[in-house]
C-alpha positions as CSV (number, residue, x, y, z in Angstrom):
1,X,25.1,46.8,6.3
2,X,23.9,46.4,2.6
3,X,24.7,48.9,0.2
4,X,22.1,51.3,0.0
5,X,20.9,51.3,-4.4
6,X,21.9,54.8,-4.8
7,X,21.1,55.2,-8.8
8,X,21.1,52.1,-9.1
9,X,18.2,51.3,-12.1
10,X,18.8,47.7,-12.7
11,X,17.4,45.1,-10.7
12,X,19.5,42.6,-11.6
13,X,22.8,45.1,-10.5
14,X,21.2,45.7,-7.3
15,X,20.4,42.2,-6.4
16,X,24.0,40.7,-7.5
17,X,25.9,44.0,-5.9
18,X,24.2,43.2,-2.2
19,X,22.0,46.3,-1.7
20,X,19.4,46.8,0.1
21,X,15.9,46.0,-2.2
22,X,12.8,47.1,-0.8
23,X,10.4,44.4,-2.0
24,X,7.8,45.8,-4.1
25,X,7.1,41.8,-5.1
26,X,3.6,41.9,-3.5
27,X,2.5,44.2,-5.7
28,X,4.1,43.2,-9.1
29,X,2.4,40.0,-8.6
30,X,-1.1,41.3,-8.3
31,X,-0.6,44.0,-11.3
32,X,0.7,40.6,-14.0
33,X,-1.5,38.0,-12.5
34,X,-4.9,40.0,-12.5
35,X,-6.0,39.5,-16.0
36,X,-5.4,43.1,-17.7
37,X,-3.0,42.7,-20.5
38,X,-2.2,46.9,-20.8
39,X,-1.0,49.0,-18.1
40,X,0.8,52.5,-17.5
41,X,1.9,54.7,-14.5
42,X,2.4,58.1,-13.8
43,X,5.1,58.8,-11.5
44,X,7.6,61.8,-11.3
45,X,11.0,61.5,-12.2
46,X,13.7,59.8,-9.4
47,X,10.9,57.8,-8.3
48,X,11.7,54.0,-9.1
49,X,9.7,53.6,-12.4
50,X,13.2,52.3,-14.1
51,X,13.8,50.0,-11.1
52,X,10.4,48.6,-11.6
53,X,10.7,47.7,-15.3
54,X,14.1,46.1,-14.8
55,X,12.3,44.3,-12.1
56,X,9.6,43.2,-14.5
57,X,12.0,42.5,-17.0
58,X,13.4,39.6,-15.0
59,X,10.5,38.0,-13.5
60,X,9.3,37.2,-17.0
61,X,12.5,36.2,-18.1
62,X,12.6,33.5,-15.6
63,X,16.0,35.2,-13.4
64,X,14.6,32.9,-10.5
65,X,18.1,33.5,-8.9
66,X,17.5,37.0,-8.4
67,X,14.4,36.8,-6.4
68,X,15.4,34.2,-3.7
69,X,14.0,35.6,-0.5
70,X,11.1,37.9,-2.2
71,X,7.5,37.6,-2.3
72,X,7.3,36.2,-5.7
73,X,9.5,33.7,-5.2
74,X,7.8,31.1,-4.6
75,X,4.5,32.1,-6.5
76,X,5.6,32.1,-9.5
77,X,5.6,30.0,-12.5
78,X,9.7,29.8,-13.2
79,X,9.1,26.8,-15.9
80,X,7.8,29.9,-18.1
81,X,9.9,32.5,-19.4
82,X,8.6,35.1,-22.0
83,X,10.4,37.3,-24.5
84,X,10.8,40.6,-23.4
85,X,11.2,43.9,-25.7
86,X,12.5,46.5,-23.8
87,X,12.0,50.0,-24.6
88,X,14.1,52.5,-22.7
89,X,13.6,56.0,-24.4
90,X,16.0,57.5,-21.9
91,X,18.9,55.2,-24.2
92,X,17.2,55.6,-27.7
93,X,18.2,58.5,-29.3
94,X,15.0,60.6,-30.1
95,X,16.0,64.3,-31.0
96,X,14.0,64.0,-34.3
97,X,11.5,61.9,-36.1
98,X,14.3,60.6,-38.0
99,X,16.6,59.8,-34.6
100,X,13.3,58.0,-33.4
101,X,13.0,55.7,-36.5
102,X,16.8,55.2,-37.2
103,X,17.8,54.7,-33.5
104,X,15.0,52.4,-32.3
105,X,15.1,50.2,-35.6
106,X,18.6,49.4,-34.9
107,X,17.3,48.7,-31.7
108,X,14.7,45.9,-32.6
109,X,17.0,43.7,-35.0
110,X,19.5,44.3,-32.7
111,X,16.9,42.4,-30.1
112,X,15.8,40.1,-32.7
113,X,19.5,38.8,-33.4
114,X,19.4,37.6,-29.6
115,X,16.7,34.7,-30.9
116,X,18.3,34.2,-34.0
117,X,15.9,36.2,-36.0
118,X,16.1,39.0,-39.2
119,X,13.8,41.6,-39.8
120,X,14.0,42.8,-43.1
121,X,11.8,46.1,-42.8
122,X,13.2,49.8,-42.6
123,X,9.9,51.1,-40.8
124,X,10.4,51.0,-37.0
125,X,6.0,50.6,-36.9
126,X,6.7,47.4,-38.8
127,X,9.7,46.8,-37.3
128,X,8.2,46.3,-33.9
129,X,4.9,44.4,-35.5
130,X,7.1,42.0,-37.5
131,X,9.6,41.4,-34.3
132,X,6.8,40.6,-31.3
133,X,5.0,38.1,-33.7
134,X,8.4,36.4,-34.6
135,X,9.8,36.2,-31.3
136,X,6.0,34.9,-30.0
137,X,6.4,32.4,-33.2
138,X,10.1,31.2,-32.5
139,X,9.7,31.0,-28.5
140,X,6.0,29.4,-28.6
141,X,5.3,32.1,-25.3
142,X,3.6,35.7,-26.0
143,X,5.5,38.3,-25.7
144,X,6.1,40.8,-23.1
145,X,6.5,44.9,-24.0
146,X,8.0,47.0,-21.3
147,X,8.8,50.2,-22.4
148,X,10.3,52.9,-19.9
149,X,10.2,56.9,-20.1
150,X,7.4,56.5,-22.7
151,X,6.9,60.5,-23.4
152,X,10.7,61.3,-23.2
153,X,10.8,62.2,-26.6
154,X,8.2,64.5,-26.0
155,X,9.2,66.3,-22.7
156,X,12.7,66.6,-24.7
157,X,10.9,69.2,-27.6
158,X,8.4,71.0,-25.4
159,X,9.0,74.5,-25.4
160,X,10.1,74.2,-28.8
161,X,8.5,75.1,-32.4
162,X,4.9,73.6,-32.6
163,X,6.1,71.6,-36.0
164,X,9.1,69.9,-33.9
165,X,6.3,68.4,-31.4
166,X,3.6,67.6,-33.6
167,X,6.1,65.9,-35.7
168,X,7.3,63.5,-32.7
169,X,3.7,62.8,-31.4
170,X,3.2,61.6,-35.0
171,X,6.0,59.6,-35.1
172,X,5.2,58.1,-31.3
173,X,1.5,57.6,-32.6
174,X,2.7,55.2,-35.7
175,X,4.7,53.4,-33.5
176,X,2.6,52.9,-30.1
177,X,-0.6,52.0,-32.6
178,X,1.1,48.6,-33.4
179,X,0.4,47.3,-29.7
180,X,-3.3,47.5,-30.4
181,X,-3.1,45.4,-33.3
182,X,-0.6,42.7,-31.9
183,X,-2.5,41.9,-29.1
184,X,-2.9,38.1,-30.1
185,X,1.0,38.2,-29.8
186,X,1.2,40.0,-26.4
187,X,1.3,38.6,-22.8
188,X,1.8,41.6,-20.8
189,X,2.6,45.2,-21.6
190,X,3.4,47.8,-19.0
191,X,4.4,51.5,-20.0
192,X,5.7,53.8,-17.8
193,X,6.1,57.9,-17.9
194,X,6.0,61.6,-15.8
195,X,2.9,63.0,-18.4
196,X,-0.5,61.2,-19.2
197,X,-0.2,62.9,-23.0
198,X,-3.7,63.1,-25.6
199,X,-3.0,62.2,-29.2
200,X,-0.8,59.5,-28.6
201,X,-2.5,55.8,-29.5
202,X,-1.5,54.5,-26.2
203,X,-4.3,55.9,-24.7
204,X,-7.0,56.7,-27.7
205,X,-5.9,53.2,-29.6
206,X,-5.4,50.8,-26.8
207,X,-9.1,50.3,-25.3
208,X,-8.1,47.5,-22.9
209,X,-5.7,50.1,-21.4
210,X,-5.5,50.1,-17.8
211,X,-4.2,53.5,-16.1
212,X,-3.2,52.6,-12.4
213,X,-1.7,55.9,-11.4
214,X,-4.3,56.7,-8.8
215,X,-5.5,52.5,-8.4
216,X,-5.1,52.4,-4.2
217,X,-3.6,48.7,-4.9
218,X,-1.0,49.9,-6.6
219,X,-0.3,53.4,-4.5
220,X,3.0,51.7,-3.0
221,X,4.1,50.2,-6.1
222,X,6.9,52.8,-6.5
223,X,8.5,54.8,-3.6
224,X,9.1,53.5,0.1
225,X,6.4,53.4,2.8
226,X,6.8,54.8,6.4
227,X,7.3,50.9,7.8
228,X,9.8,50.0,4.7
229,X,11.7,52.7,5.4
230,X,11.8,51.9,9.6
231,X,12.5,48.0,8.4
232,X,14.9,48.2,5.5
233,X,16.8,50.9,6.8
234,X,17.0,50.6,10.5
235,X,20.9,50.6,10.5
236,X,21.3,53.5,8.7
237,X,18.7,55.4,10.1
238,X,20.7,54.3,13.5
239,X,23.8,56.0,12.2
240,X,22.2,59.1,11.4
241,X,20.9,59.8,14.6
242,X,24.1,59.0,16.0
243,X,25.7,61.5,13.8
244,X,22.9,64.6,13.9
245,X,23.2,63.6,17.7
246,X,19.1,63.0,17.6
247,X,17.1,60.5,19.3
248,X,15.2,58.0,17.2
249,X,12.0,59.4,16.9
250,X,13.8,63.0,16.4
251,X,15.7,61.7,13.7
252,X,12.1,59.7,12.2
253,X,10.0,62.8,12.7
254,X,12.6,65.0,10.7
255,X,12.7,62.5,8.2
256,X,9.4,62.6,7.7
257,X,8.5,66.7,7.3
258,X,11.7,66.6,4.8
259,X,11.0,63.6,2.6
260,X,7.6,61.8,3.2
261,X,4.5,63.0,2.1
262,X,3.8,61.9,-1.7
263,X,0.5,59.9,-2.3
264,X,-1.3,59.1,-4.9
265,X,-4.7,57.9,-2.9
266,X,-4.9,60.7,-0.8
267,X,-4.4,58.0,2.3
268,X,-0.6,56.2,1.7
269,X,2.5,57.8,1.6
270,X,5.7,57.5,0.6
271,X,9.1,58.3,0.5
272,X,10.9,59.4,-3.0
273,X,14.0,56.8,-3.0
274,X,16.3,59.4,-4.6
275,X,15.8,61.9,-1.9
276,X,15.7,59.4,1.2
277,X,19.0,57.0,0.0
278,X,21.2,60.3,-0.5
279,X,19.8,61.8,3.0
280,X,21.1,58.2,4.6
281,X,24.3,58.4,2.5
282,X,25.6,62.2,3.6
283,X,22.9,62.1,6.9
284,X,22.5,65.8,5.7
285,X,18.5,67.2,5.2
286,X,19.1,68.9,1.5
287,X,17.7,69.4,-1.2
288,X,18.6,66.2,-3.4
289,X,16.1,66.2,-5.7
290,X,15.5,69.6,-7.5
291,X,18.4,69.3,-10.1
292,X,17.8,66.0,-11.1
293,X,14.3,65.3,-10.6
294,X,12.6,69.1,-12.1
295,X,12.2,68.8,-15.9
296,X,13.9,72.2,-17.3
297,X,10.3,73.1,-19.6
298,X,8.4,73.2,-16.1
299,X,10.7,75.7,-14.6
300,X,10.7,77.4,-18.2
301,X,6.8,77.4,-18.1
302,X,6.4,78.5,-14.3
303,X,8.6,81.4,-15.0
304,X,6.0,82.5,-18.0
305,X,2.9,82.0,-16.1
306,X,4.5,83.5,-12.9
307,X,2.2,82.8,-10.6
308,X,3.6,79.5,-8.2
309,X,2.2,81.3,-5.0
310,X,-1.4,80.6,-5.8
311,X,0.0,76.7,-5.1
312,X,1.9,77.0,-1.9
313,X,-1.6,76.6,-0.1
314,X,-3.7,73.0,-0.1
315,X,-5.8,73.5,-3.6
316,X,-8.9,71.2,-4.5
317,X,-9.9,69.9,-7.6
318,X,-11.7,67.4,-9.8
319,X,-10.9,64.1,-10.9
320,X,-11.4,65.1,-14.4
321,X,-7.6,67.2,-14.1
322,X,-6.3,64.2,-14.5
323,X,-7.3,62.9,-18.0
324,X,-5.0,62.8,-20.3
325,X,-3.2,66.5,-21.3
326,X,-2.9,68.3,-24.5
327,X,0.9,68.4,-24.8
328,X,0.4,71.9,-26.7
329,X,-2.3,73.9,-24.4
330,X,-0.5,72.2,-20.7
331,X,-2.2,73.3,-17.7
332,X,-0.4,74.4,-14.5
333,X,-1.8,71.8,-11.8
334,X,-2.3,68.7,-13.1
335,X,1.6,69.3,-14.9
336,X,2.9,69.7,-11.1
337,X,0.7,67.2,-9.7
338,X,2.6,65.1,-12.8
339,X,6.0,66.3,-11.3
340,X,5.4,65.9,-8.2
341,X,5.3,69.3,-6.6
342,X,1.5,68.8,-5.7
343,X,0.6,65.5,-4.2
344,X,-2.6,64.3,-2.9
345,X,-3.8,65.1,0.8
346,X,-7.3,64.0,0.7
347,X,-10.6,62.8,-1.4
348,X,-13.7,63.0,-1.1
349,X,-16.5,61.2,-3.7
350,X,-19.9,62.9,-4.4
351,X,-22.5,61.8,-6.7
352,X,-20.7,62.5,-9.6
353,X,-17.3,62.3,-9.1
354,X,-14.0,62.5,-6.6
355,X,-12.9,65.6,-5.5
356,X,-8.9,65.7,-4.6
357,X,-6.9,68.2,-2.6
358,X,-3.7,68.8,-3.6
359,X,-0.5,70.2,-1.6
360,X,3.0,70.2,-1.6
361,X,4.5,67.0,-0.1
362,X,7.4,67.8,2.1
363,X,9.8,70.3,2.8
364,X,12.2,69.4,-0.2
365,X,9.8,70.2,-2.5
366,X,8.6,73.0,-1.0
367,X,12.2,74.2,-0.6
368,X,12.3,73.2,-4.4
369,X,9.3,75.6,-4.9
């Protein structure tokens, strides 16, 4: 059997170690060939968003080697590779304002050394301007800008003095801005993140900005689907029946109630990969994805408010809860819909706009509840 890609973020890793890759190809062909040069999903943490970057990361590069067998392989232009800054705020120190713009300019002549380039600036704004119109310059392709965990920095101060987050949204804004005014330079950029967060210029700067979280073409893009799981995993799932002493569709059914259940069009699900690859590892039903996957200012803030039992029922509500959030005034549902404790069941469009009910996905997260 393959080795199943248990925190396992980089594609290139997974590909080169023999796991098992569910091919989400299909759909990362649609999202860079359809014209829209700005993109950015919502998903909750342990979800695949890292996987998916690294994945993007290298298509565009032109690692045709890694993607023998695929989808893509053979619809893709390999003659073309484009440069690719990578911004992973998960590995970019960003305690401060001053961590931000020390840590990630080191970053960006650190890149730029890799095509022989200097920037001579000491502004991380203009470090990143300067650095995607020299590398578009020196390489004659426009550059690609990935960047991973985008409100990290934020989700790292929340809870803390109103100065300390204002300070980082500021220092975010200066930086994010210079994507509006590069795009001459840019070929594709894709930004990934748990929070859809107001005042930062992604969203208020960027007008050609593209939010897929809830697009139905793109509902599958991260997680596994009922039939991946049953295709890509038939061995293991095998082994685990065998060892809970279960018949197959025992064993599926279980599965199912404990880790299916997430959508984000109110008609696909998925599985969360963290929860599902440890359940196949130990063939134990736990709770895998509580510790790791629960950012500590939502358990901070549900303790405050107090009030989670008014959300273990099925709650409906608007599409407007889903704009983009005030970072300083956060409001219970759409902040667990963001986390994925509330998930969609069903929607319904009237003459004005869609109407979503929201529930709790499976029995981890309700046991996480």
């Amino acid at each position: 059997m393959k080795n199943l890609p248990i925190g396992i973020q980089s594609f290139e890793k997974l590909r080169e170690n023999d796991c098992l890759y569910v091919d989400k190809t299909g759909e990362i062909h649609q999202l860079v060939t359809s014209g829209v040069g700005v993109y950015f999903l919502s998903r909750p943490r342990r979800f695949g968003k890292s996987l998916l970057i690294s994945t993007m990361d290298s298509l565009f590069s032109g690692r045709k080697d890694l993607f023998a067998g695929l989808y893509i392989y053979d619809k893709w232009d390999w003659t073309k590779q484009y440069p690719v800054i990578r911004i992973d705020w998960t590995l970019i120190g960003h305690a401060t304002p001053e961590d931000i713009e020390k840590n990630l300019i080191n970053y960006l002549k650190e890149k730029a050394e890799d095509y022989q380039a200097t920037l001579k600036t000491d502004s991380a704004p203009d470090c990143l301007r300067k650095l995607i119109r020299t590398l578009h310059e020196k390489t004659g392709r426009r550059v690609v800008v990935l960047v991973d965990e985008y409100d990290v920095p934020i989700l790292d101060v929340m809870g803390k003095a109103a100065e300390e987050l204002k300070a980082i949204q500021e220092k975010l804004h200066a930086i994010y801005k210079v994507l509006k005014g590069a795009d001459d330079h840019l070929q594709f950029v894709f930004l990934t993140g748990v929070s859809k967060f107001a005042g930062l210029s992604i969203f208020s700067a960027l007008n050609n900005l593209k939010d897929i979280t809830l697009d139905r073409q793109y509902a599958t893009i991260c997680g596994y689907t009922q039939q991946e799981l049953e295709g890509n995993f038939s061995d293991y799932l095998a082994a685990a029946a065998e060892e809970m002493s279960k018949t197959h569709e025992e064993l599926l059914d279980a599965v199912r109630r404990w880790y299916n259940g997430y959508s984000w069009d109110g008609r696909t699900s998925v599985y969360n990969p963290f929860g599902i690859l440890l359940f196949l590892s130990e063939q134990k039903f736990k709770n895998f994805w509580f510790s790791t996957g629960t950012p500590t200012f939502l358990i901070e803030l549900l303790k405050k408010r107090n009030h989670i039992d008014s959300f273990l029922q099925p709650i409906q509500v608007k599409e407007s809860i889903f704009s983009s959030y005030d970072p300083e005034r956060l409001e219970t549902i759409p902040l667990l819909f963001q986390t994925g404790y509330l998930t969609i069941k069903g929607a319904v469009m009237d003459d004005v706009e869609w109407t979503y009910t929201l529930a709790i996905p499976n029995k981890e997260v309700e046991h996480s509840f």
